[in-house]
C-alpha positions in Angstrom: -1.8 9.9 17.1 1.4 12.0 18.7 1.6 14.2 18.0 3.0 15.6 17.4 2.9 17.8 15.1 4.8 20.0 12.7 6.0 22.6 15.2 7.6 23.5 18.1 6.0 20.9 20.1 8.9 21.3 22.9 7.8 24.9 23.8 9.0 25.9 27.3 12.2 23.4 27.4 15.4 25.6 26.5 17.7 23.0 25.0 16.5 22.0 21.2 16.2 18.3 20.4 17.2 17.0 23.7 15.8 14.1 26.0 17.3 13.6 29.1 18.2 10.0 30.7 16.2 8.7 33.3 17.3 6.4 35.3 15.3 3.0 34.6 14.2 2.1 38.5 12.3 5.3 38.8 9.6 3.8 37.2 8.1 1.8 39.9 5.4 -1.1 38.9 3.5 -3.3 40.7 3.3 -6.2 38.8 0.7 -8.7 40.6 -0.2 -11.8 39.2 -4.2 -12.2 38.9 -6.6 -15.3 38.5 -8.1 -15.9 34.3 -11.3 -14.6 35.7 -10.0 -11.2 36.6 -8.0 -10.6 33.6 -10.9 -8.0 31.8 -11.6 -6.1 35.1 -7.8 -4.9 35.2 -7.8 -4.3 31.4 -8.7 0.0 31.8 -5.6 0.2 34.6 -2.8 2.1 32.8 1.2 1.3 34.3 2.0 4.7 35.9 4.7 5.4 38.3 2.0 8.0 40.5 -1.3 9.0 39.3 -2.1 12.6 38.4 -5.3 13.7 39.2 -6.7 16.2 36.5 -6.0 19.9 38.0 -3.4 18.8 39.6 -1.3 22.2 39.3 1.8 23.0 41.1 2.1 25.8 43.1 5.1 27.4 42.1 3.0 27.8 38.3 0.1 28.9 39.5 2.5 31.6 40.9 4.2 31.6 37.9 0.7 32.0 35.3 0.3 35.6 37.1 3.8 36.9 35.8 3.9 35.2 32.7 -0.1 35.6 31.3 -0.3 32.9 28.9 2.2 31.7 27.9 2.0 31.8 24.3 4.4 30.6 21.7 4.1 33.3 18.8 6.7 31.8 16.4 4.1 28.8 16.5 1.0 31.1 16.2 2.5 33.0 13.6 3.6 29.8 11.8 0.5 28.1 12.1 -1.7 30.9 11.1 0.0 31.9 8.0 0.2 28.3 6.6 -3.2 28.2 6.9 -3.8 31.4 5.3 -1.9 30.3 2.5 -3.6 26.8 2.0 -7.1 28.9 2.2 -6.2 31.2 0.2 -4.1 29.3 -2.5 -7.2 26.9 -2.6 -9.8 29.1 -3.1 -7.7 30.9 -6.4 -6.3 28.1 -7.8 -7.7 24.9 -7.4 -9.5 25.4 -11.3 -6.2 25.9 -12.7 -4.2 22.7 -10.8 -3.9 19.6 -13.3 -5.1 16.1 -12.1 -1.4 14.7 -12.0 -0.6 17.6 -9.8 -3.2 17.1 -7.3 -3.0 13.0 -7.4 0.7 13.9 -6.6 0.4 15.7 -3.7 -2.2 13.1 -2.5 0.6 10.4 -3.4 3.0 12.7 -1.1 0.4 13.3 1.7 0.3 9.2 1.7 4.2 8.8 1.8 4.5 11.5 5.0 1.1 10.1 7.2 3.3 6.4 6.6 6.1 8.0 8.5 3.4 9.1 11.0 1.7 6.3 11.4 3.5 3.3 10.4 6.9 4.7 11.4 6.9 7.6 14.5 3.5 5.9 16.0 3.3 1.9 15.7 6.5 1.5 15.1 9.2 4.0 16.9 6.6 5.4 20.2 4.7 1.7 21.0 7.6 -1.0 19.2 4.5 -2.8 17.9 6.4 -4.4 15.4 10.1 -4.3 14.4 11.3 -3.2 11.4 14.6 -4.1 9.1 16.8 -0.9 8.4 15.7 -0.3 5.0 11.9 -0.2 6.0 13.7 2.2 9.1 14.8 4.5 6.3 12.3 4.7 4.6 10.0 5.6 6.8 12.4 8.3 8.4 12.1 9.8 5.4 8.6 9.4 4.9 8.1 11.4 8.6 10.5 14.0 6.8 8.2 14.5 3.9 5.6 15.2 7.0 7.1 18.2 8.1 6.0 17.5 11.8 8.7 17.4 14.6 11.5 15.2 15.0 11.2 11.4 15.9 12.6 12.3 19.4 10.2 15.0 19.9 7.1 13.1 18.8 7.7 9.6 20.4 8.2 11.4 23.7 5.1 13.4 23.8 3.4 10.2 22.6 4.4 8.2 25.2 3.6 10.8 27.7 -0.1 11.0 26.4 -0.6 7.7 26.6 1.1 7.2 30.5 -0.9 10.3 31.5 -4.0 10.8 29.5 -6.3 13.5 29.8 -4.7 14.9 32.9 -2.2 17.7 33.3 0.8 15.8 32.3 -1.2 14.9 28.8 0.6 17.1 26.0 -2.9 17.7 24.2 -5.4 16.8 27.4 -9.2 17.4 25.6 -10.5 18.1 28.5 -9.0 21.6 27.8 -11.2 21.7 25.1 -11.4 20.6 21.4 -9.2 23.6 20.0 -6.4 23.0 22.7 -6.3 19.1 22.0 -6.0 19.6 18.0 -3.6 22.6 17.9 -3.9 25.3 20.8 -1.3 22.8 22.5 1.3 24.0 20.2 0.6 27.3 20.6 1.2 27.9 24.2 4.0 26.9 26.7 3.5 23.1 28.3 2.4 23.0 31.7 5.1 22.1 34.2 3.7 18.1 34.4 4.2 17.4 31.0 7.6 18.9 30.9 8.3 16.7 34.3 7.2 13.8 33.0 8.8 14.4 29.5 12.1 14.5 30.9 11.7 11.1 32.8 10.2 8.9 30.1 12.2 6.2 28.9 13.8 6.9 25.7 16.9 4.8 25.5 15.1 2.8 22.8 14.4 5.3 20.5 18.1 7.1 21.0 19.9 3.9 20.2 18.1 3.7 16.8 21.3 4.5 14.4 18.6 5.5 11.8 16.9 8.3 14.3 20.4 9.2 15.1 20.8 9.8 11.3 17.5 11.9 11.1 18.0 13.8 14.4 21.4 15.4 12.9 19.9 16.1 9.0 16.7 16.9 10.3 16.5 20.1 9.5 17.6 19.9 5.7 15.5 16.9 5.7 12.6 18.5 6.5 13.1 21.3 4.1 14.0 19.0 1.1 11.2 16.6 1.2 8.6 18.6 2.6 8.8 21.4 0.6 11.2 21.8 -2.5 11.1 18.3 -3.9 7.2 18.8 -3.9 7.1 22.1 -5.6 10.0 20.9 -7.9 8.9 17.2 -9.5 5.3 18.9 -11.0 7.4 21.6 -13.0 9.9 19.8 -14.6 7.9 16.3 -15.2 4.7 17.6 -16.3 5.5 21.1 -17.0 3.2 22.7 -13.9 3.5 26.1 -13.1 5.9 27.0 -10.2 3.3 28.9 -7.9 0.3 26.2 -8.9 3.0 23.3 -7.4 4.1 25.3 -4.2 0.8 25.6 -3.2 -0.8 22.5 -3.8 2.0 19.9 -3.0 3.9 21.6 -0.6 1.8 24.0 1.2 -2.0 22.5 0.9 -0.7 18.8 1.3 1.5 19.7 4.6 -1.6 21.7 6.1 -3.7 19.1 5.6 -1.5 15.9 6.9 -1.0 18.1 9.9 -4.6 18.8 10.8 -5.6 15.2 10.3 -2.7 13.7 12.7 -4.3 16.7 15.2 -7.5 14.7 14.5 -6.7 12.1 16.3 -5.8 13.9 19.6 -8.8 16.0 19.6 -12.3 13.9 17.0 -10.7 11.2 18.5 -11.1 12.0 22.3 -14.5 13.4 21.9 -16.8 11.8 18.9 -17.3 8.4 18.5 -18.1 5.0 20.3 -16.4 3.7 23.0 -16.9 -0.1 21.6 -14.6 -1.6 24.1 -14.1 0.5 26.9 -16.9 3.3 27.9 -14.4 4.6 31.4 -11.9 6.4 29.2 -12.3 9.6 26.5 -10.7 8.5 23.1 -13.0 6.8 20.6 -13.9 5.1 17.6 -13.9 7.5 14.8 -14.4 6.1 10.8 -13.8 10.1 10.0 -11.4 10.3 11.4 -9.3 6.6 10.7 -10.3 7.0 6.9 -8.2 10.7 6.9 -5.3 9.4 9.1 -5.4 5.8 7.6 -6.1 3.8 10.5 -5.2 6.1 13.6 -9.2 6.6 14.4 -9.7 3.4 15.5 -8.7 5.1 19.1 -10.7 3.5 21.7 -9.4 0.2 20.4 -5.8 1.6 20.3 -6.1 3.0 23.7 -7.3 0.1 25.0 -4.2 -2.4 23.6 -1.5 0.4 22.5 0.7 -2.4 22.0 -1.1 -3.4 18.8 0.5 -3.0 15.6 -2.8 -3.0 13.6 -4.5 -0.5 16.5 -7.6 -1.9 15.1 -9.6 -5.1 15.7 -10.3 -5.2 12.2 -6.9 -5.0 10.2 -7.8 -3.5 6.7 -11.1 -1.2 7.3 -10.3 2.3 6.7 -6.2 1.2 8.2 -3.9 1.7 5.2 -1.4 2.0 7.4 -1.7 -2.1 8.5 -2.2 -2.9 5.0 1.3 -1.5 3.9 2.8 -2.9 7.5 1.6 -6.4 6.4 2.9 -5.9 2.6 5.9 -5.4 4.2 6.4 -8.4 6.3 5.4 -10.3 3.3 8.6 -9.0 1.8 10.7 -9.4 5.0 11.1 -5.7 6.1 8.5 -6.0 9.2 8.1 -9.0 11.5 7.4 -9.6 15.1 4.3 -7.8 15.1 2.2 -7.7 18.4 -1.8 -8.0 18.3 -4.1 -9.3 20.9 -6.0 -12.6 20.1 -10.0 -11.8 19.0 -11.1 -13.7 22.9 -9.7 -11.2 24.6 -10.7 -8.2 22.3 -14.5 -9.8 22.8 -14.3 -10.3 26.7 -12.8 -6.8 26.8 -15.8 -5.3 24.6 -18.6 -7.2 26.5 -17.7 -6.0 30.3 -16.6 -2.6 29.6 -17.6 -1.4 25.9 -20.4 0.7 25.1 -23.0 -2.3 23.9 -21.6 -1.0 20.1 -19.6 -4.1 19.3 -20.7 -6.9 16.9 -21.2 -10.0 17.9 -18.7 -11.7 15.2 -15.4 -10.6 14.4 -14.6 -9.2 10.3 -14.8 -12.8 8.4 -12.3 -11.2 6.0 -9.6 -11.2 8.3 -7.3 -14.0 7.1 -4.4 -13.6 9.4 -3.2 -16.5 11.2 -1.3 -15.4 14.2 1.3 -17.3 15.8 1.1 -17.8 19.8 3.8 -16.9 21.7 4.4 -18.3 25.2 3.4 -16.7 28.6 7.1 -16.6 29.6 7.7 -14.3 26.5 4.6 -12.6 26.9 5.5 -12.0 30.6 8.9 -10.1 29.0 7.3 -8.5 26.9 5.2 -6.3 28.9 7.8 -5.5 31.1 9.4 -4.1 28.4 6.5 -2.4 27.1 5.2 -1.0 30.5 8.1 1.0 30.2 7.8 2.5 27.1 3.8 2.6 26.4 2.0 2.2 29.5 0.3 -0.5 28.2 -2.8 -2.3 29.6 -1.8 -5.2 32.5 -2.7 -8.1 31.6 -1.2 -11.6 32.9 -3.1 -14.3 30.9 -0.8 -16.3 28.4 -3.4 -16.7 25.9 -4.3 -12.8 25.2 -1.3 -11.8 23.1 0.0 -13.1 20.2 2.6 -12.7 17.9 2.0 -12.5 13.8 4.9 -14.8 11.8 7.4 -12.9 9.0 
């Protein structure tokens, strides 16, 4: 999920909160039509205009690693090590003294910002899983902004990146640089020259043209500072009469610390521990931890595996909070369109290249009745997503479906 998150993500690029254009044809595809029997064996093949091979280093950085050492980012370190030192240390003095409604609170708050991770920045802004109306937009904008984490430009395109480029140089958080790197050491340290090559060239056009992201990307700073941090501290005082240091510390400080280290979950639990239920060839997993603390983004391997679905889960409402509120809110007509693959294909997928860990009969609670949409739209569709998501290839008109308002 990314990323990501909270800080200076962007290290290393000297211009703030900008994406540069691409121009659409560089992104080169070769879209071949296969027979319904081939379908599952291209499923693991990711859309990417050149494969990277991991270590693939220029050599102008190598060069370039012997002048500059590390690299580190200390406004990040410094950021990052202090909030933590606070949330320790606040936790350990005061958590006997906080009242139940502040501490419900700041797990209502902690709710509110991972919607605007998961349900807005992830599933709906970085993979256009579903569409949403422009007061659902809004709301989740400002659900990201009680998140703290980075803005929507920022996070989409290092999303999309990971998921083009995973685990290889150009991967933001690649875990194959180790457990610490994937979950936080990423934004502690300059970006290595492939993931600010390829940053620059992904297709954002999409996300830019959003008139609500516009919105956040010029009040994003006051945004940030409002809803994370003094509306949180300020609602316990003056409603219930909580002390002023007892509410900074529990619904601004220890609430942000831990939203941010469960997003961070998913790029690092989520690469490493877990099943790989329906593909075994790639790194991110199955994870109940970890999907339970970032309501619904553990169900990785799955998500990895058919980015393009808005539930990012086979099964729509275990430990996935996030697809619970997503399908509240179709029912009310603020999110339609959504994209899911059809339970056949999800089965054929498991059995030739999952891990033997799948059952044999999908969740019999699962009363959604998806609506079919027709291989000429499906066709269009994945064009449009290859773009955006590097989504899996597939070219069989009766793997994708499309949920009704």
């Amino acid at each position: 999920m990314p990323p990501l998150e909270g800080f200076d993500s962007k290290a290393g690029s000297s211009t703030a909160a900008k994406v540069p254009e691409i121009n659409n044809n560089e992104l080169i595809v070769d879209k071949k039509s296969i027979a319904e029997e081939d379908v599952v064996e291209d499923l693991g093949q990711r859309v990417v205009e050149k494969p990277i091979k991991e270590g693939d280093v220029i050599e102008q950085e190598a060069q370039n690693r012997v002048k500059r050492g590390r690299q580190f980012v200390w406004h990040n370190i410094i950021l990052i090590t202090l909030f933590h030192g606070i949330a320790i240390w606040s936790t350990a003095s005061y958590i006997q003294h906080l009242s139940w409604k502040t501490f419900w609170f700041s797990v209502f708050l902690g709710g509110l910002g991972g919607l605007g991770v998961t349900a807005g920045c992830h599933r709906l802004w970085s993979h256009r899983s579903y569409k949403a109306r422009m007061p659902l937009r809004v709301a989740l904008a400002l659900c990201f902004s009680i998140a703290g984490q980075n803005t929507i430009l920022e996070w989409v395109r290092d999303h999309r990146v990971h998921h083009k480029f995973t685990e290889t140089d150009a991967d933001p958080h690649n875990v194959k640089r180790g457990f610490f790197f994937a979950h936080v050491g990423w934004l502690m340290q300059r970006k290595h020259p492939e993931v600010l090559r390829q940053g620059r060239k992904v297709d954002m056009s999409d996300v830019k043209a959003d008139p609500v992201v516009q919105w956040h990307e010029r009040y994003f700073i006051p945004l940030k500072i409002l809803l994370c941090f003094i509306m949180p501290t300020v609602i316990p005082v003056y409603c219930w009469g909580e002390q002023w240091h007892f509410s900074f510390y529990a619904t601004a400080v220890v609430r942000y610390v831990c939203l941010l280290n469960f997003t961070w979950l998913v790029n690092s639990a989520a690469h490493m521990f877990g099943t790989h239920t329906y593909d075994k060839r790639i790194n991110p997993t199955e994870n109940h931890i970890v999907s339970f603390l970032a309501m619904g983004e553990g169900w990785h391997n799955y998500h990895h595996v058919f980015p393009w679905d808005y539930k990012t889960s086979e099964y729509s409402y275990y430990f996935n909070f996030t697809t619970i509120i997503i399908d509240l809110c179709a029912k009310l007509g603020l999110a339609y369109d959504m994209k899911t693959a059809t339970p056949d294909m999800v089965r054929k997928v498991a059995m030739k290249h999952g891990d033997g860990t799948h059952p044999v009969h999908r969740n019999d609670n699962d009363h959604h009745h998806p609506e079919e949409i027709t291989f000429e739209e499906y066709i269009r569709v994945m064009k449009e997503d290859d773009e955006y998501t590097g989504v899996t290839e597939l070219h069989n008109e009766n793997d994708v479906t499309r949920k009704s308002k």
